[in-house]
C-alpha positions in Angstrom: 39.2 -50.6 -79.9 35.4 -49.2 -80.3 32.8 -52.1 -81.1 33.0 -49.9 -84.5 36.5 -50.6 -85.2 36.1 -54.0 -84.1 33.1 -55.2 -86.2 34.8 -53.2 -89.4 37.9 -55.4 -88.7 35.4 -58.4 -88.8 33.4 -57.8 -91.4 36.5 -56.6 -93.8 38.5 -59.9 -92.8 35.5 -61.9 -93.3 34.8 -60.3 -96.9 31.2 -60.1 -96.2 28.9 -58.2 -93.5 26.5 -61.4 -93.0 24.9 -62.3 -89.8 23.5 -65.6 -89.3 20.7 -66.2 -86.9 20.9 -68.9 -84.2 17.1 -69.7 -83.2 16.6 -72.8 -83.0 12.7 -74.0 -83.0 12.8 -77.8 -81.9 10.2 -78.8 -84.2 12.4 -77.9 -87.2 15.9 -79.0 -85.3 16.3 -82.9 -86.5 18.2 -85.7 -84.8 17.6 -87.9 -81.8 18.4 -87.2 -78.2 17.4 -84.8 -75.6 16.7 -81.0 -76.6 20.3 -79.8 -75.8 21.7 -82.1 -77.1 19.8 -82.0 -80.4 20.5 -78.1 -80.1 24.1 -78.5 -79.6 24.9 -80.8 -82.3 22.8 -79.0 -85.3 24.6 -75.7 -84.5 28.1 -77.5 -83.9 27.7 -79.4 -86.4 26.4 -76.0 -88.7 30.0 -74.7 -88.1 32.1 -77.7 -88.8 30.7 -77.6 -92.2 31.4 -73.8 -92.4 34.8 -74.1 -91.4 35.1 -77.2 -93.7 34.1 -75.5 -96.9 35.6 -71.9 -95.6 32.3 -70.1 -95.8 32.3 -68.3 -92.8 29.9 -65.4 -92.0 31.1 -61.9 -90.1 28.7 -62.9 -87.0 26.1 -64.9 -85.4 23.1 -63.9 -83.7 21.6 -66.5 -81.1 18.4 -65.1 -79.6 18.4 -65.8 -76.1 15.0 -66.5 -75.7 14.9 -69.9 -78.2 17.8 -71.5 -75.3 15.9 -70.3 -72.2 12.4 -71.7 -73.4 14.2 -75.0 -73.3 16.2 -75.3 -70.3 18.3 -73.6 -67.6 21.1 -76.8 -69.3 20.2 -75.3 -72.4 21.9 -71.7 -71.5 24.8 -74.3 -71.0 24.6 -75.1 -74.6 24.6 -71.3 -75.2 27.2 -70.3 -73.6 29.5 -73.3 -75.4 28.0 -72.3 -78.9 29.4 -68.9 -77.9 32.6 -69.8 -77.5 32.9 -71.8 -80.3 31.9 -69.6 -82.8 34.1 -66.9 -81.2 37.1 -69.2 -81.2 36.4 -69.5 -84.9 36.6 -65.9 -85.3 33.1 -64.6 -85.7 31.5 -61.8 -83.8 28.5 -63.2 -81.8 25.4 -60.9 -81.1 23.8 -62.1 -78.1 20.2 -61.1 -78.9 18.6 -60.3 -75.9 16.5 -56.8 -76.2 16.9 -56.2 -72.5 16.2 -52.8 -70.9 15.7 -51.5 -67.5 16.4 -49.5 -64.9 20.0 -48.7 -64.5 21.4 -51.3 -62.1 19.5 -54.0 -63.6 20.4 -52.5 -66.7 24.0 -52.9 -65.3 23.2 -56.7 -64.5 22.2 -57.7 -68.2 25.0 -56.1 -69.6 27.2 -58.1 -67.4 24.7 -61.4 -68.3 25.5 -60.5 -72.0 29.3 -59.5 -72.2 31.3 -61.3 -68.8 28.9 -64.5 -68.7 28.0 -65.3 -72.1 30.6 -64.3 -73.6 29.5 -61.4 -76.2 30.8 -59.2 -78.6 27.2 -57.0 -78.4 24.0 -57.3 -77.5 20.8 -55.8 -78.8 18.6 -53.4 -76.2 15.4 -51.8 -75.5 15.9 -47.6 -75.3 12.0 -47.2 -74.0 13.3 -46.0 -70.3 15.6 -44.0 -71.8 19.5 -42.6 -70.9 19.4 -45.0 -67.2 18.9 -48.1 -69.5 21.4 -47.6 -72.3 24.2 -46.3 -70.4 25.1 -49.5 -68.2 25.6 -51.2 -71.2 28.3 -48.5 -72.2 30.0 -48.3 -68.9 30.1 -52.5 -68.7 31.0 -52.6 -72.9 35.2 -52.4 -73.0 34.5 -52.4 -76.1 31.0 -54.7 -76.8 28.5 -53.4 -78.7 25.4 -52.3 -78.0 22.3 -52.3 -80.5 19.6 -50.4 -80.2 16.1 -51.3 -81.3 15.2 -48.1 -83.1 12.8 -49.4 -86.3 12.1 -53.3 -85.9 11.2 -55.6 -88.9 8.3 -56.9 -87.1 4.5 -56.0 -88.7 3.6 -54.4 -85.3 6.7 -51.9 -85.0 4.4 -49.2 -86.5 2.1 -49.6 -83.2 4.6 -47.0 -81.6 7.7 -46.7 -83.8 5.9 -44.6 -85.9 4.0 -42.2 -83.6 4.0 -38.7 -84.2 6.3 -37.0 -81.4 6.1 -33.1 -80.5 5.0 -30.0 -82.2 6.6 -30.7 -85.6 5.1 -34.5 -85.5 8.2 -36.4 -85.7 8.0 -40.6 -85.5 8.9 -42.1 -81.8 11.7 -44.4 -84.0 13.1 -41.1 -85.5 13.7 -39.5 -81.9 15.1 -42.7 -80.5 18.0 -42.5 -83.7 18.4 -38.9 -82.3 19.6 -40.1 -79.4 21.6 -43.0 -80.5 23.7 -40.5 -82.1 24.1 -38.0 -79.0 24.8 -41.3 -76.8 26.9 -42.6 -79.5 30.7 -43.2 -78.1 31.9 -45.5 -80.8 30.2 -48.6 -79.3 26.6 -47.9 -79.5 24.7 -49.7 -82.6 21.3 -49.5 -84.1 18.6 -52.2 -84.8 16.5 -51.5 -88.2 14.8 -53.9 -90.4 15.1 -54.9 -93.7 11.3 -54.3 -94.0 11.8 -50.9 -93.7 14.1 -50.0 -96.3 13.4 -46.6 -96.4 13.2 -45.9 -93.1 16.8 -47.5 -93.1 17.8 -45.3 -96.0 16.6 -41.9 -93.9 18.6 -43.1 -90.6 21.9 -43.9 -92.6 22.2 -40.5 -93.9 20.9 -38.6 -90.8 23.5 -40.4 -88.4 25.6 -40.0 -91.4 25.1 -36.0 -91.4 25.6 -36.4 -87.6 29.2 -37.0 -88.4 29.4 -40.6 -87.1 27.5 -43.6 -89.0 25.9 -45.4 -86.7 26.3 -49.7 -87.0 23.6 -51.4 -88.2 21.7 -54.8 -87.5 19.1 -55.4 -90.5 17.2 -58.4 -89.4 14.4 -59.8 -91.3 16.1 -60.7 -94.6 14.3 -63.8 -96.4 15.3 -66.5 -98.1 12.9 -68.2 -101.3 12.0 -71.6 -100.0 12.5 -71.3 -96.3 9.0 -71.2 -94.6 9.6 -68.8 -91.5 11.5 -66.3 -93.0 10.3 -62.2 -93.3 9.9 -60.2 -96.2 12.9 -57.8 -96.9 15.1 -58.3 -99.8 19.1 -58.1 -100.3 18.4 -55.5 -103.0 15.7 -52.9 -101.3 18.5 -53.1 -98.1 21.6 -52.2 -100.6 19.7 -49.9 -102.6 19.2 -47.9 -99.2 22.7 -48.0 -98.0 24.0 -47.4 -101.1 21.0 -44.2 -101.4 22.4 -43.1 -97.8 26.3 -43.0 -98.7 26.8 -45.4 -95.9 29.6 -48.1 -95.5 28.2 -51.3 -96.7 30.5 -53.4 -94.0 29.5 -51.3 -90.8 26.1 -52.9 -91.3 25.2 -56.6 -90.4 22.7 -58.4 -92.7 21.1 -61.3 -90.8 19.0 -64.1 -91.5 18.0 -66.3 -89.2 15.4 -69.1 -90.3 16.7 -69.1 -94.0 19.9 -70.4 -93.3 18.7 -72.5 -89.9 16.5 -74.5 -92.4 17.4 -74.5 -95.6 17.2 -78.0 -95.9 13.6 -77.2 -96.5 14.9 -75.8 -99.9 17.6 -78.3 -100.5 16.3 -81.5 -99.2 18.8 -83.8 -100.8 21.4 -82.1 -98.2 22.2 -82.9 -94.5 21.4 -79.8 -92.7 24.6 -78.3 -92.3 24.9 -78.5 -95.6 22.0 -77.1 -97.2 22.7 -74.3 -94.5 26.0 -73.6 -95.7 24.8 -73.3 -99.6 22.1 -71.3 -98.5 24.6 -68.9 -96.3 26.9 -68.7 -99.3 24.5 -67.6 -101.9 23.6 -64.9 -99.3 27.2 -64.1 -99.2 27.2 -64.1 -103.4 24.3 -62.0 -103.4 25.7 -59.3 -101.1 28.9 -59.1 -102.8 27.3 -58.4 -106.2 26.0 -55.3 -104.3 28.2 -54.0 -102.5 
């Protein structure tokens, strides 16, 4: 099976497209003991109570860079989470944005998909075809996202650059070649901050003749400090706009869900974590 197939399969089983963020910032993780073990117990402990109450989203998204900024141990922790949430039957997005030159390119994808344990990983296109295909050629069917129109304030800096003679944005040319690379396991990275942008790459890659998956970070969540600034309804009003399939595209939120016991703080953790996941699920499925 494609990572297309695969995720649809997810997503469909799951009865929701929602991707929940794994970054966890120590200051906000509670509990007593060393930084893994903190780490390991507030996401294990975030899945119990998922699997207790059956709320269970399509995939996670740990971001690498939260584990390694802690400890080489703390990749251990990782790579457990991995598994676990894996053996519970989510997809797991091991985001990573790495890119380089084709046999190092080679090397991350191996990092991603045969150490960690991945179902996908999100990369950087900037060097081009020798970055992006080493991920395919390692994949047997992983995913691979590429970041195409980020969610962060900055993306404009380049994303939006005018490109040749008919002044076409950088992002715009990168989507362009998603969908000549595409071969069923090749994903995209937009932002829920850009819905229209969104809307605008849905239907081109629609018009292309293959949608194109999509990972739409940056969703927030009212009383969550840390979250960004797209909305539920601005993302489904552009997939809905663009004719796209609303389960080939995973919604994620990260720090809304992570912390929500800053919203709900009568609630252990995991709990105020799952309410906050399933109104996110209740939300989507009054849109889709």
């Amino acid at each position: 099976m494609t990572y297309q197939e695969r995720l649809l399969e997810r997503t469909r089983a799951a009865g929701n497209p929602v991707c929940v963020g794994m970054d966890p910032v120590l200051g906000k993780i509670p509990g007593t003991g060393s930084p893994e073990e903190r780490i390991k117990r507030f996401y294990s402990e975030l899945l119990e109570a998922m699997l207790a109450r059956n709320v269970l989203p399509a995939a996670v998204k740990p971001n690498i860079a939260f584990y390694e900024a802690v400890s080489i141990p703390c990749l251990i922790v990782l790579q457990d989470l991995i598994a676990a949430y894996r053996a519970a039957g989510m997809l797991v997005v091991l985001d990573a944005k790495r890119g380089d030159i084709s046999s190092t390119s080679g090397a991350y994808a191996k990092m991603a998909f045969r150490i960690f344990g991945a179902d996908a990983v999100t990369a950087a296109p900037y060097m081009g075809l020798d970055t992006i295909k080493p991920f395919q050629d390692v994949s047997q069917g992983n995913g691979i996202y590429i970041l195409v129109r980020t969610s962060n304030p900055s993306a404009k800096d380049f994303q939006d650059l005018a490109v040749g003679p008919e002044g076409i944005p950088l992002y715009r040319k990168v989507a362009e070649k998603v969908a000549d690379w595409n071969d069923g396991n090749l994903g995209a990275v937009v932002g829920a901050t850009a819905p229209r942008e969104l809307r605008d790459l849905l239907a081109y890659w629609k018009g292309r003749g293959r949608e194109v998956p999509v990972l739409i970070p940056g969703i927030a969540i009212a009383g969550v400090s840390g979250g960004q600034a797209g909305s539920v309804a601005d993302v489904y009003a552009a997939i809905k706009d663009a004719g796209s399939d609303p389960f080939l595209h995973l919604i994620t939120s990260s720090s809304g869900i992570n912390y929500a016991y800053e919203k709900y703080p009568a609630l252990k953790p995991a709990e105020a974590s799952v309410n906050a996941l399933e109104e996110l699920i209740s939300e989507i499925a009054g849109r889709i």
